[in-house]
C-alpha positions in Angstrom: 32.1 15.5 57.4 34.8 12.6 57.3 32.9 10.1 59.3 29.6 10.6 56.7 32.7 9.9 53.7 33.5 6.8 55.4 30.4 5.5 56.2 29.0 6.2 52.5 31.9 4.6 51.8 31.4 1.6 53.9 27.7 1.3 53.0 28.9 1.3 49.2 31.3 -1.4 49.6 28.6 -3.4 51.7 26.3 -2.9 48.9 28.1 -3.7 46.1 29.7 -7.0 47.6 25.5 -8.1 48.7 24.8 -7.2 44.9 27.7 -9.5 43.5 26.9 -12.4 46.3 23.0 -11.8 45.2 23.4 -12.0 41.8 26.1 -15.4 42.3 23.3 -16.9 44.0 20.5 -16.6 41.5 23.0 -18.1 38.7 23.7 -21.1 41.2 20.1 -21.6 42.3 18.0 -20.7 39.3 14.5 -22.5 40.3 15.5 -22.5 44.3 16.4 -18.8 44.2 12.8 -17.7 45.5 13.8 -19.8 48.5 17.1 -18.3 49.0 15.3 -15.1 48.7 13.1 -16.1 51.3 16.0 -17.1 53.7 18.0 -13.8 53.4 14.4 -12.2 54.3 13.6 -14.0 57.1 17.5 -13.7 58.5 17.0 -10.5 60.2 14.0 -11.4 62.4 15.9 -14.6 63.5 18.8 -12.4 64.4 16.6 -10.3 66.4 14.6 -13.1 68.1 17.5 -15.7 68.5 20.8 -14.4 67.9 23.3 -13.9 66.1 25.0 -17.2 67.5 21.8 -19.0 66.8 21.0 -18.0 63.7 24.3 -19.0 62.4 24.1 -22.2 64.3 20.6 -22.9 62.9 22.1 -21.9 58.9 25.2 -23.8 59.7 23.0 -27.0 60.5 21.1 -27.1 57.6 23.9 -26.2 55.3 23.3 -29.5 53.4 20.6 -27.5 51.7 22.4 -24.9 49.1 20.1 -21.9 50.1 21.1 -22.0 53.5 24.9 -22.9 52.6 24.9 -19.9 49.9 23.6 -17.2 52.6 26.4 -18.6 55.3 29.0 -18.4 53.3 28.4 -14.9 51.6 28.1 -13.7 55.5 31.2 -16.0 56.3 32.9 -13.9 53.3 31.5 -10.5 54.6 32.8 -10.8 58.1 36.2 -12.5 57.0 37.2 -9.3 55.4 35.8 -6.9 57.9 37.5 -8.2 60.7 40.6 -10.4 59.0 42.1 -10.3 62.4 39.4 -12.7 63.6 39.9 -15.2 61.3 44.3 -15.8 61.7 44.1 -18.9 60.0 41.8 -18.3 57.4 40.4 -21.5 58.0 37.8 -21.0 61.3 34.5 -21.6 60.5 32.2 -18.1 61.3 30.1 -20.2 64.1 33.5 -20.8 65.9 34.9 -17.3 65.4 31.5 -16.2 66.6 31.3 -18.4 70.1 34.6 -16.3 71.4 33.3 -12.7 70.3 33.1 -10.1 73.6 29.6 -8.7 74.2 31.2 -5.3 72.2 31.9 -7.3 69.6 29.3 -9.9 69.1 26.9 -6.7 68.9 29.1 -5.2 66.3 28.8 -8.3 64.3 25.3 -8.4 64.6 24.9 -4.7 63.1 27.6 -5.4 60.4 25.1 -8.7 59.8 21.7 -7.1 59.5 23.2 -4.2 57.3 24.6 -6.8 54.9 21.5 -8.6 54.9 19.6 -5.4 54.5 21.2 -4.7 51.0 20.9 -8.9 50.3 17.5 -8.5 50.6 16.5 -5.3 48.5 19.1 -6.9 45.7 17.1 -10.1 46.1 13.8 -8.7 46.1 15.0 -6.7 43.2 16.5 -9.3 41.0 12.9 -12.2 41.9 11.2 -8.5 40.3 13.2 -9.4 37.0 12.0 -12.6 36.5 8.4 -11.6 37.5 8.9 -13.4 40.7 6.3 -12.3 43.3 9.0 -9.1 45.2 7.0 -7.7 48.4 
């Protein structure tokens, strides 16, 4: 019965930080938030195909362009305070923290990842609905 508590409780808190990022992200972008919606959909399957290490590597690059720099730095955010411990300085850059992650811990990151993206997308998909974007 506890571990169900704690995980509701973790999904919650996952959920409600996507929604806040989400919502952040469509005031910033305005016009380019069906692209950022776009990116946080397609995240997942370059997570699967690529890596996690990639995938942040590839976001990281193209950070010049705010869509990709908005979805880096909400997951930047996510993982800083789910594992503080990672980040001592508070300064790292997730790529870096990422590169010296054990198997065990590189696939927990991965999870933690998709799951926040998971909740990124439905907010996204929800909030492109309420300006009579196109949602799938």
């Amino acid at each position: 019965m506890k571990k169900t508590v704690q995980r509701v409780g973790i999904e919650n808190g996952r959920a409600a930080f996507a929604f806040q990022e989400v919502k952040r992200a469509k005031e910033q972008l305005r016009e380019n938030f069906e692209t950022y919606r776009s990116y946080v959909k397609k995240m997942p399957s370059l997570i699967q195909v690529n890596g996690l290490g990639q995938t942040l590597a590839f976001y990281f690059q193209k950070k010049k362009q705010n869509e990709y720099k908005v979805i880096y730095h909400t997951l930047a955010k996510w993982m800083k305070e789910q594992f503080p411990d990672q980040f001592p300085s508070g300064n790292e850059e997730l790529v870096e923290v990422i590169v010296h992650l054990s198997s065990a811990e590189y696939r927990l990151w991965t999870m933690e990842a998709v799951a926040l993206l998971d909740w990124m997308r439905k907010f996204a998909d929800g909030m492109a609905k309420d300006d009579g974007g196109t949602a799938e």
